[in-house]
N, C-alpha and C positions, 0 to 999 in steps of 0.2 A: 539258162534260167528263163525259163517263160513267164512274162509280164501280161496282168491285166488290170486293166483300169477302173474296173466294179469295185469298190471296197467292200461290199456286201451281195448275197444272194439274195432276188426278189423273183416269187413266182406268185402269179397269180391264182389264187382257189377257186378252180373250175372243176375240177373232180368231182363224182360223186359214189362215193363208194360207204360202204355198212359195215363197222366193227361190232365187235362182240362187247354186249351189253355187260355191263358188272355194275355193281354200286358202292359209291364212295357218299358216306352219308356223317355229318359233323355227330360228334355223340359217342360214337361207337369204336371203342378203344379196348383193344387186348391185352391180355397179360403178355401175351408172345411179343405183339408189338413192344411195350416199354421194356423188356427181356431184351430185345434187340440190343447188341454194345457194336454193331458197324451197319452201315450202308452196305447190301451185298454187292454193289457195282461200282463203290467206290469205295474203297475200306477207310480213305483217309481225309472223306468228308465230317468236320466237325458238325455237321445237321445235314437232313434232308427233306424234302417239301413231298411228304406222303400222298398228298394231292393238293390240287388247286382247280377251284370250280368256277367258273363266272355262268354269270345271264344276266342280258341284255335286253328290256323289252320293254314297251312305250308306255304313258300315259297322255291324258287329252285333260285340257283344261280349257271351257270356250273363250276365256279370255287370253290366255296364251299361248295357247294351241297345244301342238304336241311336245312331249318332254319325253328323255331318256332316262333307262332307269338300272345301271349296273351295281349287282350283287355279285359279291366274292367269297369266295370261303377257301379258310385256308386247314390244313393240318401238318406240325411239322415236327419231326424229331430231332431232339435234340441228342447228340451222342456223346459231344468234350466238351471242356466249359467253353473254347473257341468257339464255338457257337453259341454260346447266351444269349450273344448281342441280337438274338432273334425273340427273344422276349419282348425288346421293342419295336413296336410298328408304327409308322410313319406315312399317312395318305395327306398330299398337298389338296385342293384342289380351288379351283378358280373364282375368285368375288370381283374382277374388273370390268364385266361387261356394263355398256352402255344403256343397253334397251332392253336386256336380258335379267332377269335374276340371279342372284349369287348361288353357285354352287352348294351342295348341302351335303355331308357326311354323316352319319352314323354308323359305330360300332356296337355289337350284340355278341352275343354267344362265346364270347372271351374265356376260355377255361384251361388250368395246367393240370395234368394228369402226373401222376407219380403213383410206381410198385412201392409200398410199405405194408410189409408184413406178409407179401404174399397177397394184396388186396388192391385193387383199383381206387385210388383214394383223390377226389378230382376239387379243386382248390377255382372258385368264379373271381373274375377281374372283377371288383367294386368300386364305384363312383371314381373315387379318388385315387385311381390309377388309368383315368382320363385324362388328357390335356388336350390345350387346344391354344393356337399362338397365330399371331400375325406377321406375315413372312417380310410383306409390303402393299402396297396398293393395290396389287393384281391378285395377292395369292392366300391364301390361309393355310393352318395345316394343324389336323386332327392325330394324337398322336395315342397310344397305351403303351403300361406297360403290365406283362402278364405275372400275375404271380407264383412265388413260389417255384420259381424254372431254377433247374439243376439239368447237370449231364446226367441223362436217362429220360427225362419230361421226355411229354406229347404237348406240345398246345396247338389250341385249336381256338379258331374266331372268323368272326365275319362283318364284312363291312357292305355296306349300300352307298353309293354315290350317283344324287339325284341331280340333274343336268339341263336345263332345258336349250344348252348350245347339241343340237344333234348333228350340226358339220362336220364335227368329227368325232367318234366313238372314243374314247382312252381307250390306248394302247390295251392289248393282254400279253403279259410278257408271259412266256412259257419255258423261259432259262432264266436260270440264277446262277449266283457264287457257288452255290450247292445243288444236288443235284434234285431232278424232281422226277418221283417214280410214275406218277402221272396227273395230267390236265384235261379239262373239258371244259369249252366252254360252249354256248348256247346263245344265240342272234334271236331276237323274233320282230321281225323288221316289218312293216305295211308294205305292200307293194310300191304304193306311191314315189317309196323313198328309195331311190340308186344307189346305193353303195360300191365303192370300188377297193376290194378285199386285197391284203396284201402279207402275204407270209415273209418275215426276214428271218435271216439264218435260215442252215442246213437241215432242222430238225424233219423228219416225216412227219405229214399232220393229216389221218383219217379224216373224210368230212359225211355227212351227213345232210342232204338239204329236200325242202319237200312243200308245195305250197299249198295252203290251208285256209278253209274260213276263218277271220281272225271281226274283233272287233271291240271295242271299249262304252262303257257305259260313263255317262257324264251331267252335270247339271246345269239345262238351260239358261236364258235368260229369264224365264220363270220360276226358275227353282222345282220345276221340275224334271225327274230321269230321264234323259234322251239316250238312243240308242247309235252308236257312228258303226257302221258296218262297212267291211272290208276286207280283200284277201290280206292274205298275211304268209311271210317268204321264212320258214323258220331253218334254222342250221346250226347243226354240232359238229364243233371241229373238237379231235381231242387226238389224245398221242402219249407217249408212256418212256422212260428211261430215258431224262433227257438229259446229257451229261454237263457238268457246273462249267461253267465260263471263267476258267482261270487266268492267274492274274499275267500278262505278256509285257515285255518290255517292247519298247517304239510302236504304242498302238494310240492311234488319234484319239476316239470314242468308242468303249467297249460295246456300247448300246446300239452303235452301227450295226454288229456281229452277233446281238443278243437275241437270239430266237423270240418274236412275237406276232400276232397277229393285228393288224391295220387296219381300219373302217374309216373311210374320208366321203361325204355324199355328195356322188358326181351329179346329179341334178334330181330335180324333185316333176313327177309325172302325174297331174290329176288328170280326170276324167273330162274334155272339154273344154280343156286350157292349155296353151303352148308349152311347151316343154319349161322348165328355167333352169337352165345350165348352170352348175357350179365349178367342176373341177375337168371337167375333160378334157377340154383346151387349153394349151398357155396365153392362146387369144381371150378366152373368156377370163382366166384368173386376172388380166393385166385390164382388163375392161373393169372387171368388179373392184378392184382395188382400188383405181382412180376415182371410179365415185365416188370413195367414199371420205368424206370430208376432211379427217385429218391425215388425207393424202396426195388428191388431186387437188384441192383447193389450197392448200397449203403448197403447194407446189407453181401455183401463178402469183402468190403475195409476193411485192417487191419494192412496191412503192416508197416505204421506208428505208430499203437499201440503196434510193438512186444518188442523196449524195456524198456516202462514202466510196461507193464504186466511182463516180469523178473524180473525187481527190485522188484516190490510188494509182487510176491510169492515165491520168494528165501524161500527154505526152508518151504515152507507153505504148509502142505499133506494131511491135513482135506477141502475137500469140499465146508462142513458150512463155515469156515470159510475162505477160499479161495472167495467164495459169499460175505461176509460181506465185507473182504477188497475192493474189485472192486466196490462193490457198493457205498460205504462209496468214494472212490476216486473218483469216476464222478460224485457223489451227490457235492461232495466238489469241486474240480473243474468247474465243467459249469455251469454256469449260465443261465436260462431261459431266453426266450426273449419275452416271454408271450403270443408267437404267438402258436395255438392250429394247426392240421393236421393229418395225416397220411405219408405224402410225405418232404421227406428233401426238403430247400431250396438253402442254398447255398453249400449241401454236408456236410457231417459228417467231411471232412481233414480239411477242412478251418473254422468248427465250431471247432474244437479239438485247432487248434492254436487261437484262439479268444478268446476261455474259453466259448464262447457263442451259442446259439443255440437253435432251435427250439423244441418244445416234440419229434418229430421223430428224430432229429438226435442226441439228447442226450440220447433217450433209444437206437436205433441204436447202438451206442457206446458202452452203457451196455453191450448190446448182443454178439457184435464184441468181446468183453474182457471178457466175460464169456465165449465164447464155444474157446476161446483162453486157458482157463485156465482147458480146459477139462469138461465143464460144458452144459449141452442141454440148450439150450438159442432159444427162438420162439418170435416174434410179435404177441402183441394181439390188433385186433383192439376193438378201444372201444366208444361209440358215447357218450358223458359226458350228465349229465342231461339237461342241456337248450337247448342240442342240438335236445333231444327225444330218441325213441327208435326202434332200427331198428329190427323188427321181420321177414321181409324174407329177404333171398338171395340178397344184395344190396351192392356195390358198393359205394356208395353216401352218405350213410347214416350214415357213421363213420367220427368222426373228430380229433383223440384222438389217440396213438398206447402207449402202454406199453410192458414190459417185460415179461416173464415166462420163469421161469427156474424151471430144475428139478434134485431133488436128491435125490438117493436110492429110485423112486417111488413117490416123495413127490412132487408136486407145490406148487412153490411159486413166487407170484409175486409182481412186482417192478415196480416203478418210482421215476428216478433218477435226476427228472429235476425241483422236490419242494424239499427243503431244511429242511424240518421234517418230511418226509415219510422214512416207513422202511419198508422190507423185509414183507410184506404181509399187510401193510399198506398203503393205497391208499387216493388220495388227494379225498376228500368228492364228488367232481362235477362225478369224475369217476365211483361212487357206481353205477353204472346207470343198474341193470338187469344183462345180460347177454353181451359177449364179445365175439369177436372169433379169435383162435388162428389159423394162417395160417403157412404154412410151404409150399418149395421151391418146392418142390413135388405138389403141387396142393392140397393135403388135407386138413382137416379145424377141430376144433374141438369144442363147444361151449364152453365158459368157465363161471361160474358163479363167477360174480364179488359181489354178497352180502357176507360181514362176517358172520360165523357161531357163531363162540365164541364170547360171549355178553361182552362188552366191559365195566370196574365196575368205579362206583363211589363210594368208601367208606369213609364214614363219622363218626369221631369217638368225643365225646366228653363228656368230665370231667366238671362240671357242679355243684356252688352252688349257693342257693338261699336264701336270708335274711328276714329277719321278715319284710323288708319294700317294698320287691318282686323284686327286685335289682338282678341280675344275674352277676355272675360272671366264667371264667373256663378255659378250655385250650381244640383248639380246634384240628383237625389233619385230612386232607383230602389227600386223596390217589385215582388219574387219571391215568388207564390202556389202552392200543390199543389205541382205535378212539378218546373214550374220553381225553386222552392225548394230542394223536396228535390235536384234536379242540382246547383243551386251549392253547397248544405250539403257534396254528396259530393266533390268536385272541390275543393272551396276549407276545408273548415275545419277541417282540419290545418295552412293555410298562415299565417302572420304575415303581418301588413299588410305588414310592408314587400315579403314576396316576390308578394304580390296584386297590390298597387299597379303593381309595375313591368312586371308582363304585361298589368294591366287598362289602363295609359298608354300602352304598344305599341296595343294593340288600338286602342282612340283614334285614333291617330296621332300618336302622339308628346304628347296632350295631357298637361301638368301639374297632377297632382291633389293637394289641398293640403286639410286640416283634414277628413280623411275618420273619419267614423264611421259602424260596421256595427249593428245589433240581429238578435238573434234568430239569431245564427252556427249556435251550437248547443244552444240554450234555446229554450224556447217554440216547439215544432219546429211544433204545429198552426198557428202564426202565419205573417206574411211575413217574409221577408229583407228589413229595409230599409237600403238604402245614403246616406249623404247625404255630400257633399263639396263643395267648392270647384274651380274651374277656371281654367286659362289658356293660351291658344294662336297662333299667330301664323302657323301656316301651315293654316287653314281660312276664307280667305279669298283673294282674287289682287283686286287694283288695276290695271285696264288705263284707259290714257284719260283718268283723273281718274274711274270707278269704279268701287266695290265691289261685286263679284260672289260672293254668298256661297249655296252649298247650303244648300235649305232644311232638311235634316236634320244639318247641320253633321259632327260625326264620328260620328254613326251614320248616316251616310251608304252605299249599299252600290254599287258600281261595276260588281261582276263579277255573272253570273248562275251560280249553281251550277250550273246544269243545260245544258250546253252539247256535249253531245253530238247527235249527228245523230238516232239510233234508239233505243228501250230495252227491254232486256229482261225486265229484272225492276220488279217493282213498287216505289212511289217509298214510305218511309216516314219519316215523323214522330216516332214513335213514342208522342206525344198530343197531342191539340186544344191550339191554344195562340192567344192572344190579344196582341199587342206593338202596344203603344200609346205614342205621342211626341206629347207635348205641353210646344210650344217655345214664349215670349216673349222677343219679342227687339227691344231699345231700340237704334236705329240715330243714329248721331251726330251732333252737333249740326252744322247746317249743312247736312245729306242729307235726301235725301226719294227717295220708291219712284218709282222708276223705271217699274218692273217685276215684277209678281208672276207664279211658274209658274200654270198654268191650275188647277183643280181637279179631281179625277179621283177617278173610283171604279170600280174593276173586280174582275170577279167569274166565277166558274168556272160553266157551267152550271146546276149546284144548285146555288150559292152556299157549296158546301163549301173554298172560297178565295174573302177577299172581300179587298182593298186600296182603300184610301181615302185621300187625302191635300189636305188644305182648307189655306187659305190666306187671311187677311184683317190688313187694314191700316186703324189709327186713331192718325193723330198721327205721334207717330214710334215707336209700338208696330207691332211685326207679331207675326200669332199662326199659330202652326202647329198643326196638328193631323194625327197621321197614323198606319193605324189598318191590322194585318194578320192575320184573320184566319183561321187552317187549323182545319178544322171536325172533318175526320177524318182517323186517324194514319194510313192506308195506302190507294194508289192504284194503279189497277191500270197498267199497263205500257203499255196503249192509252188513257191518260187523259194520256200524258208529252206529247205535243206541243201539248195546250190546258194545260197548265201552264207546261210551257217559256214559252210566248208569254206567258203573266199575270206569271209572273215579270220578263221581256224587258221588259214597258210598266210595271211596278212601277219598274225600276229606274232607265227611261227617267225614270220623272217624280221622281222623288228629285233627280236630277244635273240638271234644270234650275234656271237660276240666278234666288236673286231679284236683281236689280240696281239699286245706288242709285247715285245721281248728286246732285253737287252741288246749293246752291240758287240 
């Protein structure tokens, strides 16, 4: 099984080659068209995106300078009612800038088409199937819905989304759920401005690029016409039959994989002035970040912290545990406001007196009181999963900062703003790749945010069984690292009793009886241990005169997750993990083994999947052992069919039976 570490393809558009011209114009709808009852490339797509158009291209304001200015047009078919849900459209976009102006949407050209009677009979979005809602602080969102959509519609609309943040261009996503029979889109950029272009996903993308006199008209400080003259870099990228982005089981962020085109401005170039660098270094992104106020300044306030850091470490001369303490206190103290970033909001002083606060200003704080206590404390930025994955030089593409600290050599890193995350435990959204640690110096250094150490689930159980196939035993599960911290998050808010009765589903209906937990939500650096009692009557069958019992009883697994034909995206884990079963099981008086399953142990090429499962008989004991190990949390997409199959013979040797027979 060949492993790579890319979760995504990214190539840079440096081509320049010339497709064959056709025109995709909003308006112009056929009878053939709404005739259509399938997708010809997919037959079992409930809609398809007929085309999708963007352009992209500047305006000037003397008081604001330049702004961005993206147009879309959509056209899409509808074929089952399973796709209606495309009558409504949903554009976010951004009101939290500082110095900037807010974001601004408009919809236009909104119309359903429907064949009745043999006639193109075309139905317009009116006012009041506008909306328009406040998501929070940062974000807004414009929303329709189209009328009069049925299986067979066309609809068609378009939106403008005016910008004047031109750092980075919004995404063009050129894959959907559904399929799209084709996209263009169109850049018309000033020379001035660098852009660093970036295709994800496999799709093929035609490009087109050509540079041109280009220039804008605008009105002075006089109010009168001025002319800004300039070349101008224009470019059509477009491409056709893109096939829909179905849905995968173990996949981190679909959007990782989702075919789009990228625009981020690597620096800005006039005529007679120094370059100014934005993105092409991780020395320049970790320079510009620090200036900026609610980052690097926020990053030396401390004066407030100096005397609760006395009272904590009074006497306290070890390091380690100098960490623990500080950590342990502003996990305990602040509280999250579930607002994600890089940049404080209202400041670290007046989050400290609140108890509340953002992810930046409560790891802030970390930091501020660990290199208080004599401890190297760095920001790592980190872009969480749904957010994607930032792989060059960017600025933008983080939304997330945590901790690193180092001792005697050692990293370890912290977030101190979820309430069961410990000292090299990371909240699951954060796992995301790689991270980077910036320092006030301008240097940077990558950090890898995957765990190494496989995180165990061990599972221990005593176990008899009766001449009428009745089970009975005592069972004892033990959750380390990640796997701990999941069931802490998932489970410990919940009363036994509401655990019990989802954890005896799971089972199969088994009944669990005199159950005690440690370590819920104490002793978070420890395991979760479970100990209980058991009894069940249907994990066993009596055919013949005998008992046919799985060797892994109800952790038995039957189905194989992975049962699709091909895959697209890459398979995730999301950390190394270790699940270990070890079963003794006293077989009833009067019985004797029949039958034991063979022994097996299989394993992925590099042994980065290993499954083992042993089996041996003394007396009227039988002892099971059975042992699954995932070595790395993500695989690449040409790795799924020698997994599928590991899986397949995993599950094959589980379900053979041992079989006892009379004496």
């Amino acid at each position: 099984m060949k492993i790579r570490p890319i979760v995504f393809l990214l190539f840079l558009i440096l081509s320049v080659t010339k497709g064959n011209a056709q025109s995709y114009e909003l308006g112009k709808v056929t009878i053939a068209e709404l005739q259509e009852k399938s997708n010809p490339k997919d037959t079992a797509a409930p809609a398809a995106i007929l085309f999708k158009k963007g352009r992209t291209f500047f305006s000037y304001n003397r008081t604001t300078g330049f702004s961005a200015n993206h147009v879309y047009e959509f056209k899409i078919k509808i074929y089952k009612k399973e796709g209606l849900s495309w009558a409504n459209q949903k554009v976010r976009f951004y009101i939290g800038y500082e110095s900037l102006n807010e974001d601004r949407v408009d919809f236009s050209d909104a119309v359903t088409y429907n064949l009745e009677n043999g006639k193109v009979v075309k139905t317009k979005l009116e006012s009041e199937g506008t909306f328009k809602k406040n998501i929070n602080k940062y974000w807004n969102e414009k929303a329709i819905t189209l009328p009069n959509v049925k299986a067979g519609s066309i609809i068609e609309y378009k939106y403008t989304l005016r910008s004047e943040n031109i750092t980075k261009l919004p995404d063009f996503q050129i894959q959907y759920d559904v399929p799209v029979n084709y996209f263009e889109y169109k850049t018309e950029i000033p020379e001035m401005y660098i852009y660093k272009t970036i295709l994800v996903g496999r799709q093929p993308v035609t490009t087109d690029s050509k540079l041109i006199n280009g220039g804008l008209s605008f009105e002075n400080e006089h109010n009168q016409t001025s002319r800004l003259s300039y070349r101008q870099i224009n470019t059509i990228c477009s491409g056709k039959d893109v096939p829909a982005l179905t849905e995968e089981p173990y996949v981190n962020n679909p959007d990782n994989y989702r075919g789009s085109l990228q625009h981020e401005l690597e620096r800005i170039r006039y005529v007679d002035q120094p370059d100014k660098d934005y993105t092409v270094t991780w020395e320049g992104v970790a320079t510009t970040i620090f200036k900026d106020q609610s980052f690097g300044k926020e990053l030396s306030e401390n004066s407030f912290l100096v005397e609760d850091v006395k009272r904590l470490l009074t006497n306290v001369e070890s390091p380690d545990e100098r960490l623990n303490i500080i950590f342990k206190f502003v996990q305990n103290k602040m509280n999250w406001d579930e607002t994600r970033g890089c940049y404080t909001d209202k400041g670290i002083v007046k989050a400290y007196k609140d108890q509340t606060g953002n992810v930046a200003e409560i790891n802030f704080i970390l930091i501020n009181m660990l290199k208080m206590a004599g401890i190297a404390a760095n920001p790592v930025l980190v872009s969480t999963i749904e957010n994607g994955v930032p792989i060059y030089p960017t600025r933008t593409g983080f939304n997330y900062v945590i901790a690193a600290a180092e001792i005697d050599g050692k990293q370890i890193l912290l977030d101190a703003s979820h309430k069961f995350t410990t000292p090299n435990i990371l909240p699951l959204n954060v796992l995301n790749w790689k991270g980077r640690l910036i320092k006030k110096d301008g240097t940077s250094l990558e950090i890898n945010l995957e765990p190494v150490t496989p995180s165990r689930e061990m599972s221990n159980l005593l176990v008899k069984v009766d001449a009428n196939g009745k089970i009975e035993g005592k069972g004892r599960i033990q959750r380390t690292d990640y796997d701990a911290y999941n069931f802490r998050v998932h489970n410990a808010d919940k009363n036994n009793e509401t655990y019990l009765e989802k954890f005896e589903q799971q089972l199969g209906d088994v009944k669990i009886l005199n159950y005690t937990i440690e370590n819920k939500k104490t002793n978070l650096s420890g395991p979760v241990l479970e100990n209980f009692d058991f009894v069940s009557d249907n994990q066993s069958e009596i055919i013949g005169g005998k008992i046919f019992i799985n060797p892994l009883l109800f952790f038995t697994r039957s189905k194989n997750p992975f049962n699709q034909e091909n895959r697209q995206m890459a398979i995730y884990f999301g950390y190394p993990t270790l699940e270990r079963y070890a079963i003794s099981l006293e077989i009833p008086e009067g019985y004797m083994v029949e039958s034991l399953p063979a022994a097996v142990r299989i394993s992925s090429e590099g042994k980065e999947i290993v499954f083992s499962l042993n089996i041996s008989s003394d007396g009227n004991k039988i002892q099971i052992l059975s042992t699954k190990e995932i070595n790395n949390s993500i695989f690449a997409a040409d790795a799924y069919k020698g997994l599928k199959d590991l899986f397949q013979k995993a599950i094959a040797s589980q379900n053979e039976k041992i079989i006892l027979k009379k004496i």
